[in-house]
N, C-alpha and C positions, 0 to 999 in steps of 0.2 A: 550460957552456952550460945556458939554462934549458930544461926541456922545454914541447912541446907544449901542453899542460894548464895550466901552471900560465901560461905565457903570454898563455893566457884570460881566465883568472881574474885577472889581475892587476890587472886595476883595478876598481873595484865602480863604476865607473860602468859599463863595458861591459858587464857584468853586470847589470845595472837596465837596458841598452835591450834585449839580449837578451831576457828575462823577459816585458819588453814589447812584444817583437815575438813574441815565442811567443804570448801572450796575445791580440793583435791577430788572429792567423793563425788562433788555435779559435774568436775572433766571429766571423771571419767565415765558416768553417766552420760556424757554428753558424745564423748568418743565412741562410746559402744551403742547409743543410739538410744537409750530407756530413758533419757531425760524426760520427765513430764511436760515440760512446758517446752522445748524441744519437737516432742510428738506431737502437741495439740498443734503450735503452726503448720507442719509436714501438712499433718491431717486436711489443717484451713487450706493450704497451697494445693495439697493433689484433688480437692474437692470443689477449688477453683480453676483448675487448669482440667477438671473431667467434664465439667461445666462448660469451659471454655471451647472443649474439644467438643462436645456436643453443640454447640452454637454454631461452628464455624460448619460443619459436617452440612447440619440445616440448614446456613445459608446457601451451602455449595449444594445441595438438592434443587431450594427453593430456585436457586439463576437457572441450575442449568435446566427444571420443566419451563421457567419464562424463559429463554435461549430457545428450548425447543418448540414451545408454542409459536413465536415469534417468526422462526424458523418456516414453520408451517404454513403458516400465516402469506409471509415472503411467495413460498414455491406455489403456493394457490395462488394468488393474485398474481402471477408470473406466469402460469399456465394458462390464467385466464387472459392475459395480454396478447400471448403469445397465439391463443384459440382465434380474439377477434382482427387481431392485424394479420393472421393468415387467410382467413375469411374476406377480410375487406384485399387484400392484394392479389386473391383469387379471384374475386367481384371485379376487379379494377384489369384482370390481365383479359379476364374474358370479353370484359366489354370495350376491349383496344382492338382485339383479336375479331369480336365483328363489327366493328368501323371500319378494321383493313378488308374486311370479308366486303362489307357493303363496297367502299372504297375501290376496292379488283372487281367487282361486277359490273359496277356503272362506268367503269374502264373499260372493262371486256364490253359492254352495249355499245356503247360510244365508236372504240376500234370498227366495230361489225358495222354499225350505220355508217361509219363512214369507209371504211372498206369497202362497200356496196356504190356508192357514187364516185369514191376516186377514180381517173381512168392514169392511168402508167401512159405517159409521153415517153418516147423512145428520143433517150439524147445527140442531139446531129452534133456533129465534130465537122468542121470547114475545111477541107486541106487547099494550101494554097499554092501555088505553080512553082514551083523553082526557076528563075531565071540566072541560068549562064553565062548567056552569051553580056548579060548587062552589068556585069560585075564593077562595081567602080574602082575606079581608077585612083590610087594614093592621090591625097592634094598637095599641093606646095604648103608649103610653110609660107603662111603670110608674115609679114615682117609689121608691127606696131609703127604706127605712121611718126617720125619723128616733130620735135615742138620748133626747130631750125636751128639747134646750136649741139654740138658735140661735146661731151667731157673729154680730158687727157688727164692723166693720171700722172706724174712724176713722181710718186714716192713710192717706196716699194712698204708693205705689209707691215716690217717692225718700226719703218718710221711713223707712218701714218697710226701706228696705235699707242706711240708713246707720244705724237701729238696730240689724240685722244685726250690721254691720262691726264695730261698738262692740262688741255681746257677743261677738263668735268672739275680739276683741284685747283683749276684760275691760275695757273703761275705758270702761263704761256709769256714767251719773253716777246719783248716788243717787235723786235725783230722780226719774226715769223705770227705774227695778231696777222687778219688779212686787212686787208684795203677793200674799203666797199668796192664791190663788182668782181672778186676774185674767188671764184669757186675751188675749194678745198674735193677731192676724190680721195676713197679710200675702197678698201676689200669691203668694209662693214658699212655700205650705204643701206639708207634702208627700202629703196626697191629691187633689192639683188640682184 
């Protein structure tokens, strides 16, 4: 007789539906959520993340009493800043306030002693005569003593300034160059 087991086993097709009905039975354990080894991870994961949740909770207590210590911390030593530089700029106003006190009084003494010896001179004003009768007389026009020779001009305005133009650009013609001793006159001399 064959045994038990190996009766099983004996055909490998029943063994391939087997497998596949095991296989069927943990989907759908596993879809409806009763898998065993399905749950244990769940379990591990919401037992890490309730963990996790309580960590982060703690740390967000922990900052925010050092924030507000810190905090506190800040606004005292800020009050206390603000206590002694009120103090020292209350010290510092009073003691400008009597230096100008001192200041206006040895002002006001000084005014009074010498207010006491000034004497007020009354200011004289001169008036002086008008004379009428002496009123001067227009004068001539003096005439500038001349040097004993007279200029004559023979050219009129637009000759004499495009002989000008010629000699400042040199290409005066021979022609009209002067001869030493012959005086050129124009509008643009320059004693006017």
């Amino acid at each position: 007789m064959v045994p038990e087991e190996a009766r099983d086993f004996s055909s490998p097709m029943q063994l391939l539906k087997d497998k596949v009905q095991l296989y069927r039975k943990e989907l759908g354990d596993l879809l409806d959520g009763n898998h065993t080894e399905y749950r244990k991870r769940v379990a591990r994961l919401e037992c890490s993340y309730e963990e996790s949740v309580r960590t982060t909770q703690c740390w967000r207590d922990f900052m925010t009493r050092e924030i507000d210590s810190e905090h506190r911390g800040e606004r005292e030593a800020a009050e206390k800043d603000y206590k002694v530089k009120r103090l020292t700029l209350k010290e510092m106003l009073v003691s400008e306030l009597a230096d100008k006190r001192k200041g206006i009084e040895t002002e006001r003494q000084s005014m009074e002693l010498h207010s006491e010896t000034m004497e007020v001179k009354p200011i004289v004003t001169r008036k002086l005569r008008k004379r009428m009768q002496d009123a001067p007389q227009p004068a001539e026009k003096r005439r500038r003593p001349t040097n004993g020779f007279q200029l004559n001009c023979l050219l009129d305005d637009d000759e004499s300034m495009s002989d000008l133009l010629r000699v400042y650009k040199g290409k005066l013609p021979l022609s009209l160059r002067p001869t030493p001793g012959t005086v050129w006159c124009s509008s643009l001399s320059l004693y006017g």
